[in-house]
PASEBA-1860 file (N, C-alpha, C; in nm, 3 decimals):
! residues 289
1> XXXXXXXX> 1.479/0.943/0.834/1.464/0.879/0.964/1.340/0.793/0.973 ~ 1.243/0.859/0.905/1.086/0.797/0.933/1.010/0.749/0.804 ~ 1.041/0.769/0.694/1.014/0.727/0.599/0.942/0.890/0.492 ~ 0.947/0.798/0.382/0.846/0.959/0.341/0.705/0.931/0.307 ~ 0.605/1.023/0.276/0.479/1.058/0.324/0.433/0.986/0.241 ~ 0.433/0.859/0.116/0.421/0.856/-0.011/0.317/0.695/0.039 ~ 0.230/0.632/-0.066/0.164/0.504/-0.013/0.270/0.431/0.046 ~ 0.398/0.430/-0.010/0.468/0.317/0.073/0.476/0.335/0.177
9> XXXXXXXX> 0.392/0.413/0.308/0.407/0.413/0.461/0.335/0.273/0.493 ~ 0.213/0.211/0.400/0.187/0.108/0.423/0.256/0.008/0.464 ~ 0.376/0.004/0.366/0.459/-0.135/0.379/0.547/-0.078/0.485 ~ 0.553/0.004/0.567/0.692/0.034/0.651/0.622/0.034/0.780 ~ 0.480/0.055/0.846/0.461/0.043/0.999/0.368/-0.088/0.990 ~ 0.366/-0.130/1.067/0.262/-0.224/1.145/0.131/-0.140/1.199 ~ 0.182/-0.007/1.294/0.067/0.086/1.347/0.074/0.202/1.310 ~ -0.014/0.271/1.284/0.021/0.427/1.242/-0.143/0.469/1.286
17> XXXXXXXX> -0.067/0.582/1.386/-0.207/0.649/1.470/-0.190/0.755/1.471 ~ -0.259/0.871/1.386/-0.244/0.999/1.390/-0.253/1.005/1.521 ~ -0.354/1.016/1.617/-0.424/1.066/1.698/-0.318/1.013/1.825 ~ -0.398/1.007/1.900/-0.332/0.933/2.077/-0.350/0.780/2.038 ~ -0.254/0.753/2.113/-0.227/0.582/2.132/-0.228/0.595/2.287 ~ -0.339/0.510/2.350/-0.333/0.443/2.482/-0.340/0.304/2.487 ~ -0.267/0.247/2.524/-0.253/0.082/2.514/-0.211/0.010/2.648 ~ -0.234/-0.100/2.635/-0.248/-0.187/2.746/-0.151/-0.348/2.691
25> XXXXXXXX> -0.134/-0.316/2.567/-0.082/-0.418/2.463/0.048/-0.440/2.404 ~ 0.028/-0.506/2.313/0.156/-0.471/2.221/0.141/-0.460/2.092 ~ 0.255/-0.426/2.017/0.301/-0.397/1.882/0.365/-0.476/1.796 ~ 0.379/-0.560/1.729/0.485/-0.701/1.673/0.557/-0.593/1.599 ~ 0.558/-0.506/1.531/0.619/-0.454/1.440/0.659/-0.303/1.447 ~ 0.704/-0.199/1.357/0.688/-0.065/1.323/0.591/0.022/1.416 ~ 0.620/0.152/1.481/0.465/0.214/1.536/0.513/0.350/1.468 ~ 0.398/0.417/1.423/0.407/0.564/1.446/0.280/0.618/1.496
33> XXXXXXXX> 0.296/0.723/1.659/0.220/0.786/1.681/0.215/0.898/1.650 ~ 0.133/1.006/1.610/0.134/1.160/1.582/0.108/1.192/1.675 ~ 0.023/1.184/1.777/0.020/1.233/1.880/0.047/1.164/1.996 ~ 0.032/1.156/2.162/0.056/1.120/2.282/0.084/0.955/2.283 ~ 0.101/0.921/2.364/0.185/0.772/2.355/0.104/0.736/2.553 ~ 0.009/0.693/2.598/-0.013/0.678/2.716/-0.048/0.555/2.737 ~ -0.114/0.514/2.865/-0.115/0.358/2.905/-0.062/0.307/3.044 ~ -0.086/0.206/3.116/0.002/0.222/3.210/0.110/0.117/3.150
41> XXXXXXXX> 0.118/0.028/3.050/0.249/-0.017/3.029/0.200/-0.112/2.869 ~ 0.296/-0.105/2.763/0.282/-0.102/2.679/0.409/-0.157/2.566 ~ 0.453/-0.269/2.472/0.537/-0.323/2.444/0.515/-0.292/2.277 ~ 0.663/-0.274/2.203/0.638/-0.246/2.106/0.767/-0.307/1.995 ~ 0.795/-0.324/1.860/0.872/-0.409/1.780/0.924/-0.564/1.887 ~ 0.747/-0.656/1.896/0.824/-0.784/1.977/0.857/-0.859/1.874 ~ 0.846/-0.914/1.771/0.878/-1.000/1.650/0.965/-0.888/1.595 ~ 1.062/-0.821/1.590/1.139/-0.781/1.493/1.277/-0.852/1.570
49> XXXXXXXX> 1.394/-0.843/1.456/1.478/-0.884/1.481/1.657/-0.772/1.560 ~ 1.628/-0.763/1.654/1.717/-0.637/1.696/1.863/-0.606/1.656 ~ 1.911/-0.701/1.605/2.063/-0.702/1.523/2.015/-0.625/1.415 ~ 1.888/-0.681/1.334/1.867/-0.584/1.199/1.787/-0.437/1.210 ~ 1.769/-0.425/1.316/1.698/-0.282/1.330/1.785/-0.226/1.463 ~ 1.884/-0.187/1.430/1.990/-0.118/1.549/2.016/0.006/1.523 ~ 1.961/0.075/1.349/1.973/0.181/1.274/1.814/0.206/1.240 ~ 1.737/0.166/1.301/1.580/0.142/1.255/1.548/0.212/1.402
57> XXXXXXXX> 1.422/0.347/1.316/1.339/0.365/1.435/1.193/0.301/1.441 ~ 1.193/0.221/1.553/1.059/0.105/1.528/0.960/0.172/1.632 ~ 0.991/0.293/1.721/0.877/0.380/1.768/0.916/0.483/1.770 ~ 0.796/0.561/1.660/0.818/0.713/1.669/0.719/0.744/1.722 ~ 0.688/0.888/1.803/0.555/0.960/1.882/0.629/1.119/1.831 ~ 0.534/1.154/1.792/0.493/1.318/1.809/0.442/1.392/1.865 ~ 0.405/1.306/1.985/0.403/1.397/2.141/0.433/1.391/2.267 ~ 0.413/1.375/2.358/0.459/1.309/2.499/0.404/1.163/2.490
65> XXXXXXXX> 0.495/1.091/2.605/0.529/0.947/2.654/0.489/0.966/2.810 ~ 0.368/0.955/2.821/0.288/0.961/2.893/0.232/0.793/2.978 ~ 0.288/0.692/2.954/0.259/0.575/2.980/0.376/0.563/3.091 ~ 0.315/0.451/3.149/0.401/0.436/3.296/0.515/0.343/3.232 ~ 0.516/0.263/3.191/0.638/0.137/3.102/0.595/0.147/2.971 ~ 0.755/0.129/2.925/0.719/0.147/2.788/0.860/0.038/2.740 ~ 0.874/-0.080/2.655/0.925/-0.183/2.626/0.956/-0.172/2.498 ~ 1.030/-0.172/2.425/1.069/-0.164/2.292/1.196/-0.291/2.275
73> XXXXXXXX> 1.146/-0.406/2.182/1.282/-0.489/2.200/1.344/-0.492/2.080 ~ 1.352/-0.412/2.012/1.424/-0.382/1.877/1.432/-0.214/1.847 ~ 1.524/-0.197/1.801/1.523/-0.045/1.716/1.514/0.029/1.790 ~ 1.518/0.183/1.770/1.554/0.288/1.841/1.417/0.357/1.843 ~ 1.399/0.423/1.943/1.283/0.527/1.995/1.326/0.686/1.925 ~ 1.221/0.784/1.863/1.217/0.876/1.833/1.097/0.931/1.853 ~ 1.116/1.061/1.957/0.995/1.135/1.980/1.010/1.299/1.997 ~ 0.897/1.334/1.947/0.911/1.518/1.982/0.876/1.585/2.135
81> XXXXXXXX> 0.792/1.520/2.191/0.776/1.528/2.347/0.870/1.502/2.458 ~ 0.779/1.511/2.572/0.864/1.458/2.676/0.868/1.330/2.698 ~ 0.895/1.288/2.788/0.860/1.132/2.809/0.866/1.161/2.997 ~ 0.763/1.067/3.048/0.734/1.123/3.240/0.736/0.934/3.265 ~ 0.781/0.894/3.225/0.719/0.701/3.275/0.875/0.621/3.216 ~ 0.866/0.469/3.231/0.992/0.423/3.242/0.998/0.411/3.079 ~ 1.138/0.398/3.015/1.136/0.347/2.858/1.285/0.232/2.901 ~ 1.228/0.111/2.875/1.297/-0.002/2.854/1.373/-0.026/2.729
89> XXXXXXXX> 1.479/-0.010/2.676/1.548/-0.054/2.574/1.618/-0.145/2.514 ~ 1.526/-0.326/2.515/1.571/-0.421/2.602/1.635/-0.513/2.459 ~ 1.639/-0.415/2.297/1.690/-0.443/2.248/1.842/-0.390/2.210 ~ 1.844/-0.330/2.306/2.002/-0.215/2.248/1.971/-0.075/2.174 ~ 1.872/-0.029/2.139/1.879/0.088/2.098/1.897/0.184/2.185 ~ 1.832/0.304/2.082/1.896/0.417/2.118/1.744/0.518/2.140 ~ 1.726/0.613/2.256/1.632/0.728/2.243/1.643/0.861/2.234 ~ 1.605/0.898/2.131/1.668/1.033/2.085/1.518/1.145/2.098
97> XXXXXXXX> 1.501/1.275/2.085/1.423/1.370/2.111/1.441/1.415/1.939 ~ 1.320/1.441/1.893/1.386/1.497/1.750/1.200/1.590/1.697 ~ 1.204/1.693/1.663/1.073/1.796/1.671/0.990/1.751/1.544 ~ 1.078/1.681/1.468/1.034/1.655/1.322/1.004/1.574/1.330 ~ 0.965/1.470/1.423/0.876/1.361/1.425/0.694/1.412/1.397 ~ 0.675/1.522/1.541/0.524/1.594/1.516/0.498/1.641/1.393 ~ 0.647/1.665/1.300/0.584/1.724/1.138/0.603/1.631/1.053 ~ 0.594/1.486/1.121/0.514/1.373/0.982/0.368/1.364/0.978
105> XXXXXXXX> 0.327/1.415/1.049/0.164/1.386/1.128/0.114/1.433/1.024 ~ 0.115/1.552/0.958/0.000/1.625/0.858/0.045/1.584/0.734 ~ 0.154/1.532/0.672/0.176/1.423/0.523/0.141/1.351/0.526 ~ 0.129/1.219/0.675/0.096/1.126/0.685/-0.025/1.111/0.649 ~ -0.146/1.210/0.742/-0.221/1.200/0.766/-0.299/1.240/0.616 ~ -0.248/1.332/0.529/-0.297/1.334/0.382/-0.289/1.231/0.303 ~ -0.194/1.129/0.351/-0.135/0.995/0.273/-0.280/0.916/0.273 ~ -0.224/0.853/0.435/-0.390/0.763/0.441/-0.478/0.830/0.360
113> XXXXXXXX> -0.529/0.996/0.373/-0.702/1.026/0.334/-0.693/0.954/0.202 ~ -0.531/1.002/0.083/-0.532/0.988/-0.036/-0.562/0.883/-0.081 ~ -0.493/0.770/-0.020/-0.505/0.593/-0.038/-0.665/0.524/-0.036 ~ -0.712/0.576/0.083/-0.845/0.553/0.123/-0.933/0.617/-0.014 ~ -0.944/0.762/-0.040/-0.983/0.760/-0.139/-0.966/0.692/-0.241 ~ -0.836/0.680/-0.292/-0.801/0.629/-0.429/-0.889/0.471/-0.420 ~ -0.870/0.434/-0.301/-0.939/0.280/-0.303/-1.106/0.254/-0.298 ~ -1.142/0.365/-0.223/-1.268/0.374/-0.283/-1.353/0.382/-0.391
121> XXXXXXXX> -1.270/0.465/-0.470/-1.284/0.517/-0.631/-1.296/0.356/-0.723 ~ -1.179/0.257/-0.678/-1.214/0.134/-0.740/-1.354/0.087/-0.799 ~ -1.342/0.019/-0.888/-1.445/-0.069/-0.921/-1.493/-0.177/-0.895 ~ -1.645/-0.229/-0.793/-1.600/-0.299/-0.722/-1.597/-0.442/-0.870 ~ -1.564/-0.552/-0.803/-1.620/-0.684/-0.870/-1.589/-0.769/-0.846 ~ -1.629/-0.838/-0.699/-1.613/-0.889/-0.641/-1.708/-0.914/-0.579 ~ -1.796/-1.022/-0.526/-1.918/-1.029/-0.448/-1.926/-1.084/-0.300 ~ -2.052/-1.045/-0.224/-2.046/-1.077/-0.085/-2.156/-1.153/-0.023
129> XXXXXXXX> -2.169/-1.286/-0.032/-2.259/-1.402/-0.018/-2.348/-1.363/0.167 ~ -2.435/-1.302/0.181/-2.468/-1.288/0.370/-2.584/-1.443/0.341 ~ -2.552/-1.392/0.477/-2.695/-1.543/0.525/-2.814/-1.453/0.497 ~ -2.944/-1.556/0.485/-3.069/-1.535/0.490/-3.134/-1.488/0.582 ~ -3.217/-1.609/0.597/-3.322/-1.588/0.713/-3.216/-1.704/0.868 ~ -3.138/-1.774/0.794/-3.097/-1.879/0.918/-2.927/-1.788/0.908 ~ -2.896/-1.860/1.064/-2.712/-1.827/1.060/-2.678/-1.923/1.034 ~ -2.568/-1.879/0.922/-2.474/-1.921/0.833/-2.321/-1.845/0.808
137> XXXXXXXX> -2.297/-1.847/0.693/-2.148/-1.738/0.694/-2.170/-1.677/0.585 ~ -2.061/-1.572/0.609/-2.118/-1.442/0.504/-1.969/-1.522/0.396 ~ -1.966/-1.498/0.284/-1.865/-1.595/0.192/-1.844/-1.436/0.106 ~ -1.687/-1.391/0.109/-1.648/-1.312/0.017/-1.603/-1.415/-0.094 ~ -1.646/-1.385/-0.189/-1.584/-1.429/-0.311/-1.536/-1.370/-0.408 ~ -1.407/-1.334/-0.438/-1.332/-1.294/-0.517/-1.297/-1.299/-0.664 ~ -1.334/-1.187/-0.747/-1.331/-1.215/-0.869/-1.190/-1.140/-0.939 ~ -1.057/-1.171/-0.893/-0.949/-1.056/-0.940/-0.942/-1.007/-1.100
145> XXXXXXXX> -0.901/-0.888/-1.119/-0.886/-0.897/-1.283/-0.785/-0.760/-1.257 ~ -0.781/-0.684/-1.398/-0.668/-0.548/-1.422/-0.526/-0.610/-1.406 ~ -0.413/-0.591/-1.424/-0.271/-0.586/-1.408/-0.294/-0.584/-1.301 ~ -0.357/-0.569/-1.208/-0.261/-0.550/-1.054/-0.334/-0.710/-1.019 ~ -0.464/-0.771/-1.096/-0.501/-0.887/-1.027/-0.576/-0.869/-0.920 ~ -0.630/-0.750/-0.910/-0.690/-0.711/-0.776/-0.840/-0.741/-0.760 ~ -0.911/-0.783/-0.648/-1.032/-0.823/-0.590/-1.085/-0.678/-0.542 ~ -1.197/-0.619/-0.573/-1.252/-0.520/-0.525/-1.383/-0.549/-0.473
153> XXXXXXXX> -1.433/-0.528/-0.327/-1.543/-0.538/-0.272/-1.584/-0.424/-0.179 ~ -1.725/-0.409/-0.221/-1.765/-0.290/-0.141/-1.907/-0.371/0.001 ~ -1.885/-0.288/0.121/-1.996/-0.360/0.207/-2.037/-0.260/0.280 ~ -2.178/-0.305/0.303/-2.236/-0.205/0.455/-2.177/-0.275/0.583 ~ -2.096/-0.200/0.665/-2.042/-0.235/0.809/-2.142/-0.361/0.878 ~ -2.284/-0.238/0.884/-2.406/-0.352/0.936/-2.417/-0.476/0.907 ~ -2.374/-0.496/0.752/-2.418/-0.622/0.665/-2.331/-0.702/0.700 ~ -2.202/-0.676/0.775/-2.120/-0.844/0.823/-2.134/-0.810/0.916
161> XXXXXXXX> -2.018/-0.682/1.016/-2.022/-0.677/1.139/-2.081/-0.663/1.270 ~ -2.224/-0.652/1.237/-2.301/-0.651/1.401/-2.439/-0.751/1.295 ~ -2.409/-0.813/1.194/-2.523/-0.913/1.185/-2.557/-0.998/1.214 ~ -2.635/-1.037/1.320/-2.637/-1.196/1.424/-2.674/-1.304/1.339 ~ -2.658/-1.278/1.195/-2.711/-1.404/1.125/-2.601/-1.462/1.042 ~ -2.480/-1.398/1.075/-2.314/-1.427/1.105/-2.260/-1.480/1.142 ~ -2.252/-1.580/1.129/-2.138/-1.722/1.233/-2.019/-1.754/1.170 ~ -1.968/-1.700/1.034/-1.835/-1.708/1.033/-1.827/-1.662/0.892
169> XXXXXXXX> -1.713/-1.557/0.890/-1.652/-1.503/0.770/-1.519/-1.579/0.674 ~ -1.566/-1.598/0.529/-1.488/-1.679/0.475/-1.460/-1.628/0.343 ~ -1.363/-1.679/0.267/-1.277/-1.611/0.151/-1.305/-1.753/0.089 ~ -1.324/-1.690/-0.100/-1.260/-1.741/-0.161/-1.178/-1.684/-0.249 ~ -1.078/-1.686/-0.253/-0.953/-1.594/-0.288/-0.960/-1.574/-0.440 ~ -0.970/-1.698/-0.483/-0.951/-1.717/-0.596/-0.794/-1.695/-0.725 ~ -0.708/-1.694/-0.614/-0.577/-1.622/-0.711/-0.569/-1.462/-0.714 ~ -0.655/-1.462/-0.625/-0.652/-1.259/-0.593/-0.504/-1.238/-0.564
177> XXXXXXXX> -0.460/-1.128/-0.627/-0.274/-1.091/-0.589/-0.336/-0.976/-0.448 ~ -0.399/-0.969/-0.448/-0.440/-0.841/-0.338/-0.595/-0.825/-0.327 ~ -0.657/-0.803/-0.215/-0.797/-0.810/-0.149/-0.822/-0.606/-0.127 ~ -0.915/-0.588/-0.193/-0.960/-0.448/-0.116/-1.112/-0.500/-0.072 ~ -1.120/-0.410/0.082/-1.287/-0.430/0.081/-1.285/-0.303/0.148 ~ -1.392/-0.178/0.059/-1.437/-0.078/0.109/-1.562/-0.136/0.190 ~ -1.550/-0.093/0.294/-1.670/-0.070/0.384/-1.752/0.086/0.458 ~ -1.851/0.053/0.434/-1.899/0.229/0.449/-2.036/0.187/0.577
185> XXXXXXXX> -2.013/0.289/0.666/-2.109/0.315/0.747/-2.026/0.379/0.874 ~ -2.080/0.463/0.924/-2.012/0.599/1.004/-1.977/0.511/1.177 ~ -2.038/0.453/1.211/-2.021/0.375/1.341/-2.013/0.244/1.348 ~ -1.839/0.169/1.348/-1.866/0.070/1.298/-1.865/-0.064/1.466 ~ -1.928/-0.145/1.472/-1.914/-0.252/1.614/-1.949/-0.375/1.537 ~ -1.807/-0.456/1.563/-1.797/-0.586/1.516/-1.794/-0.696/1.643 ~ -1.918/-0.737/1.623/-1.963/-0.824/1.740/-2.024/-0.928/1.750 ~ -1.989/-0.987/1.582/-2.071/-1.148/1.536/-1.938/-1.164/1.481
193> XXXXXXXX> -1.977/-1.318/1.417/-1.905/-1.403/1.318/-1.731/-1.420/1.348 ~ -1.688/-1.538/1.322/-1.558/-1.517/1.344/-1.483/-1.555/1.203 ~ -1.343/-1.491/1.157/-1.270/-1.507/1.035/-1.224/-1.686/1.061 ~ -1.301/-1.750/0.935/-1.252/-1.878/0.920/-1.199/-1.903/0.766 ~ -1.096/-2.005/0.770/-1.029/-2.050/0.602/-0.954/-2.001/0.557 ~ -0.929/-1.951/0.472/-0.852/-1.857/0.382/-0.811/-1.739/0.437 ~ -0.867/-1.659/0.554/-0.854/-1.587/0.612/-0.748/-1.604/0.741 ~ -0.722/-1.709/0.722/-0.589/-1.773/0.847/-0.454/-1.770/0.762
201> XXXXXXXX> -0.428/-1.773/0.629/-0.296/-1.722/0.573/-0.269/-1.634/0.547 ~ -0.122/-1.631/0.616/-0.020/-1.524/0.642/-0.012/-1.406/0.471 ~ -0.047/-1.497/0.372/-0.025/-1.443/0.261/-0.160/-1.389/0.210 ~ -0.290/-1.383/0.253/-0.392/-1.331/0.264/-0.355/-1.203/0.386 ~ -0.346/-1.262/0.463/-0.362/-1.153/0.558/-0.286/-1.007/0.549 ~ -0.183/-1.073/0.461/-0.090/-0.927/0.425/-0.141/-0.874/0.277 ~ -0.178/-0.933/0.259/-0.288/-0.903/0.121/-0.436/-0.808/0.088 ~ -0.481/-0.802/0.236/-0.621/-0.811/0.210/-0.604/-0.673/0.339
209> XXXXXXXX> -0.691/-0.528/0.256/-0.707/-0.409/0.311/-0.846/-0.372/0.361 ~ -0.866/-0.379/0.452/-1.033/-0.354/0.480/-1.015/-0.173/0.475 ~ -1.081/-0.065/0.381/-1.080/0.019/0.397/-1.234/0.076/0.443 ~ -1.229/0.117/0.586/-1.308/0.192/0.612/-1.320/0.358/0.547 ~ -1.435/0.337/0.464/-1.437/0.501/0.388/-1.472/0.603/0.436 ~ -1.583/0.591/0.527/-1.653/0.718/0.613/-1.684/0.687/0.745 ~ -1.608/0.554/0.833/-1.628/0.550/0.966/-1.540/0.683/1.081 ~ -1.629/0.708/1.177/-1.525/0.798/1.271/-1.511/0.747/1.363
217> XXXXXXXX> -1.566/0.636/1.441/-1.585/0.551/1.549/-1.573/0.362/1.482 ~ -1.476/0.296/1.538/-1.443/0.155/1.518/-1.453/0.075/1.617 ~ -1.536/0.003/1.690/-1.510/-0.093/1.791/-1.526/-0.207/1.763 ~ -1.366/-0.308/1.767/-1.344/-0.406/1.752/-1.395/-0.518/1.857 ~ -1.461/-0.582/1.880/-1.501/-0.721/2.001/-1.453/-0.869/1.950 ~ -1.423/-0.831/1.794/-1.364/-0.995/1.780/-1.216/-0.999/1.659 ~ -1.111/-1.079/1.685/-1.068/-1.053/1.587/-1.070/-1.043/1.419 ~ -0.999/-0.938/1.375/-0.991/-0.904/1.260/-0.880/-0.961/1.160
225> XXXXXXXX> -0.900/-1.008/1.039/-0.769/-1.005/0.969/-0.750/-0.937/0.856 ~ -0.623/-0.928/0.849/-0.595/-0.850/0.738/-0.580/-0.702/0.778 ~ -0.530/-0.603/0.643/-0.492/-0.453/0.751/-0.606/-0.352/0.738 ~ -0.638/-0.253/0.826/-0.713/-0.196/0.835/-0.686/-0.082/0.827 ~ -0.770/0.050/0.751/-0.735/0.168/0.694/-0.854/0.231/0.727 ~ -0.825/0.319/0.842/-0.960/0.411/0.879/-0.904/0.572/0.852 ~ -0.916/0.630/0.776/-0.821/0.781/0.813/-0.913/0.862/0.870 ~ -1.024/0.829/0.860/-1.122/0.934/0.989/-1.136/0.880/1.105
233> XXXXXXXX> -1.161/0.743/1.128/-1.197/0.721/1.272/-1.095/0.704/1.407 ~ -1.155/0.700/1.467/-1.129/0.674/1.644/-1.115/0.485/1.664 ~ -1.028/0.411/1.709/-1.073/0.265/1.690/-1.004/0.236/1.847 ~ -1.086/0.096/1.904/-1.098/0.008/2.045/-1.119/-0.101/1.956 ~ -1.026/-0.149/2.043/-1.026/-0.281/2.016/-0.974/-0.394/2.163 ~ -1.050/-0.513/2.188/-1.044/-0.591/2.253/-0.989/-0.680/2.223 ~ -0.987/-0.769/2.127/-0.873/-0.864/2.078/-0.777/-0.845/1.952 ~ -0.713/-0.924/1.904/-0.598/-0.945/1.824/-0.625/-0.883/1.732
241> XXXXXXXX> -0.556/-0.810/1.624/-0.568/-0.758/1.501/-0.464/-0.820/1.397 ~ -0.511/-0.922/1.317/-0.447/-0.966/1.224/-0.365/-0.915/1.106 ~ -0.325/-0.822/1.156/-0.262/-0.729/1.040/-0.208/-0.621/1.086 ~ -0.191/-0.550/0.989/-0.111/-0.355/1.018/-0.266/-0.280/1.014 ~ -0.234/-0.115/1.084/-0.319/-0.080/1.073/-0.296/0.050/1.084 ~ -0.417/0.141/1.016/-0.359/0.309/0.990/-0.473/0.397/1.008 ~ -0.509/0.468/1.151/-0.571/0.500/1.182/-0.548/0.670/1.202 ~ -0.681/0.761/1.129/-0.658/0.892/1.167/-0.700/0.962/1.253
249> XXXXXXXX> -0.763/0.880/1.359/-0.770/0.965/1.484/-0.665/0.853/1.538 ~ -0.727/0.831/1.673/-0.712/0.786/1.814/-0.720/0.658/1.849 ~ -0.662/0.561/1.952/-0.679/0.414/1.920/-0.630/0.373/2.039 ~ -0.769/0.359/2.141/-0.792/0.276/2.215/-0.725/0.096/2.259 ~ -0.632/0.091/2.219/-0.562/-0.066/2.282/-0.579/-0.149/2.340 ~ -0.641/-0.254/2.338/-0.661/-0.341/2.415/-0.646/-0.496/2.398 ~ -0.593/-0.494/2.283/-0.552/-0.600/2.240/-0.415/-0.608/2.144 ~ -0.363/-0.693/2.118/-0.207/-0.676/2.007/-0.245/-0.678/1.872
257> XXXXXXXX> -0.165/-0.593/1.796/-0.162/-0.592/1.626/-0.059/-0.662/1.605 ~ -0.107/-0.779/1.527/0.045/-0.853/1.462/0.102/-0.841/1.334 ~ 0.223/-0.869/1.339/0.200/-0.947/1.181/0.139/-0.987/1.112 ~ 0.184/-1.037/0.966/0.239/-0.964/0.867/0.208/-0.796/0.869 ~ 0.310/-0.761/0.825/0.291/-0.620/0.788/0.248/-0.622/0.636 ~ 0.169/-0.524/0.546/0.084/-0.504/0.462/0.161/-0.484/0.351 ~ 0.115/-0.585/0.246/0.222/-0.617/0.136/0.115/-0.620/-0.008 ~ 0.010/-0.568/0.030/-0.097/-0.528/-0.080/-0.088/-0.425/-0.201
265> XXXXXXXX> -0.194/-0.421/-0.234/-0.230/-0.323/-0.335/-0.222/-0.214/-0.308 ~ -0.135/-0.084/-0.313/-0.109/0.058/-0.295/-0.112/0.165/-0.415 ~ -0.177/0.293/-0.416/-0.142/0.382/-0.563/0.007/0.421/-0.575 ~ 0.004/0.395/-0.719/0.186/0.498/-0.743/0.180/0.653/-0.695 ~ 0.278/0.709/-0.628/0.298/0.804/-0.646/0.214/0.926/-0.736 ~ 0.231/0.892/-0.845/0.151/0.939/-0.956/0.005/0.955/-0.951 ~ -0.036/0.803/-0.927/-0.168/0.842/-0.945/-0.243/0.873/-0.834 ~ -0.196/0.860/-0.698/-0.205/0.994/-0.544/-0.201/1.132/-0.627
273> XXXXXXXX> -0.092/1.221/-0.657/-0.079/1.322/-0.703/-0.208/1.355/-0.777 ~ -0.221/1.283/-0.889/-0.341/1.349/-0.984/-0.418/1.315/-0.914 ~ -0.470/1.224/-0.774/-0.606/1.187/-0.687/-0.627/1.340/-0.658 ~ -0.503/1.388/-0.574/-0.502/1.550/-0.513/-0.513/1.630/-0.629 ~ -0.471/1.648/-0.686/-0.473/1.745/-0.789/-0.611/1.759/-0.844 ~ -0.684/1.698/-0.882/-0.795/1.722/-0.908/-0.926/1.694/-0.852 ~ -0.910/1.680/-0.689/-0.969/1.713/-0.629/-1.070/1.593/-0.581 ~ -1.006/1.494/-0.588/-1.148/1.375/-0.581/-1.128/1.301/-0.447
281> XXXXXXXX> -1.078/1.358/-0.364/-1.085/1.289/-0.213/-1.187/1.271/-0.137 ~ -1.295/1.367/-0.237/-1.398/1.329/-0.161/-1.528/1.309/-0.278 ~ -1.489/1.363/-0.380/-1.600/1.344/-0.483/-1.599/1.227/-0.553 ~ -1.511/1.121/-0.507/-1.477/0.956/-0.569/-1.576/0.862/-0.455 ~ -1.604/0.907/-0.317/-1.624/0.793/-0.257/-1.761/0.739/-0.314 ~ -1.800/0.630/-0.270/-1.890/0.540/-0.319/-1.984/0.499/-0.184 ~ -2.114/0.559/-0.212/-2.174/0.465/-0.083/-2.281/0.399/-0.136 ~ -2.301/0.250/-0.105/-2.374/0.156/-0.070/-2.518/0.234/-0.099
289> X> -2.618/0.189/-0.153/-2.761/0.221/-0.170/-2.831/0.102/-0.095
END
């Protein structure tokens, strides 16, 4: 019904919120909540196509539907709660009650930690150009290599997102097949610089994973692109989110997540398993000196 617990949850939601979802917004794509669904009104699969998702559940919750309107214009609703507020079904689906939605929450939620680790563990090599003493733009530049072609960059939160000497974030891609950027610092507020260049295609943006490694708190003030992977934190956000996003707490709404959905770099099966198996979910991460 919902997919299975494995990295490919990446490529199958747009949103995935362990925690509570309160929103004020919308969804372009896929949602899964693990827990509560509230808001006073709230829209969800608006870019999907409702002829092709008539057998597609494009919002699942694993707890109560607690929002006053609730809009879905594609695909069918699946939840383990109640629901107390209106549900609009303005693509033809269907809403069904089903208990096994609340028991994707704890696979899921091992999925993200696993991914996040595994991506931390990377090597970075890839570099991150900040301004000086004057504002300027911080310039990722991308060095891809390995079979997968992949760009690995590691950053302090501080060092782009609340640095006033930040006036605009830029890529050079370089033929990267896929973008990782671990970022580490426990409280993250993005409140300079805006994404310019390379960072405006659709084929970057589904490309390029910002993994937060050890944030528990995310507040967004400007938009973001590309998808975002927090499995510990709490995230608010005020404007647009350029991408999918997979959050293990809670997530404040206040702006829309769009498209593309996330068509990046993910571990096999396999090499998740031996991540768990021997124990490095937490003895792999990497922090910044």
């Amino acid at each position: 019904m919902a997919g299975s617990a494995s990295a490919s949850v990446l490529n199958q939601y747009n949103l995935m919120v362990m925690g509570n979802l309160t929103s004020t917004s919308e969804v372009e794509g896929r949602t899964f909540v693990g827990g509560n669904l509230g808001g006073p009104a709230s829209n969800y699969a608006t870019q999907l196509n409702p002829q092709a998702h008539l057998l597609i559940d494009t919002l699942l919750v694993g707890g109560n539907i607690t929002a006053g309107n609730v809009n879905v214009n594609a695909g069918n609703v699946r939840r383990s709660g109640a629901r107390f507020g209106n549900m609009n079904m303005n693509g033809g689906g269907t809403e069904s009650v089903d208990a096994a939605v609340a028991g994707l929450v704890a696979p899921y939620s091992a999925t993200l930690s696993n991914i996040s680790s595994h991506l931390a563990s990377l090597t970075t090599n890839s570099t991150v150009s900040l301004p000086g003493q004057q504002p300027s733009a911080a310039t990722f530049n991308a060095n891809p290599g390995g079979p997968s072609n992949l760009a690995v960059f590691s950053i302090n939160a501080s060092d782009l997102f609340s640095n006033g000497m930040v006036q605009q974030i830029n890529l050079n891609a370089n033929g990267a097949s896929s973008i990782v950027i671990n970022v580490y610092g426990n409280n993250v507020v993005y409140n300079t610089g805006n994404f310019v260049g390379a960072w405006h295609a659709q084929n970057v943006r589904a490309t390029t994973i910002w993994n937060f490694v050890d944030a528990t708190s995310i507040d967004l003030q400007r938009q973001i692109n590309g998808a975002i992977l927090a499995p510990n934190a709490s995230l608010t956000n005020n404007t647009a989110i350029e991408g999918s996003v997979f959050i293990g707490g809670s997530f404040t709404q206040n702006g829309e997540v769009h498209l593309p959905g996330y068509e990046g770099y993910v571990p096999t099966p396999g090499t998740l398993a031996l991540l768990v198996g021997a124990g490095l979910c937490a003895c792999r991460r990497r922090r910044l000196r």
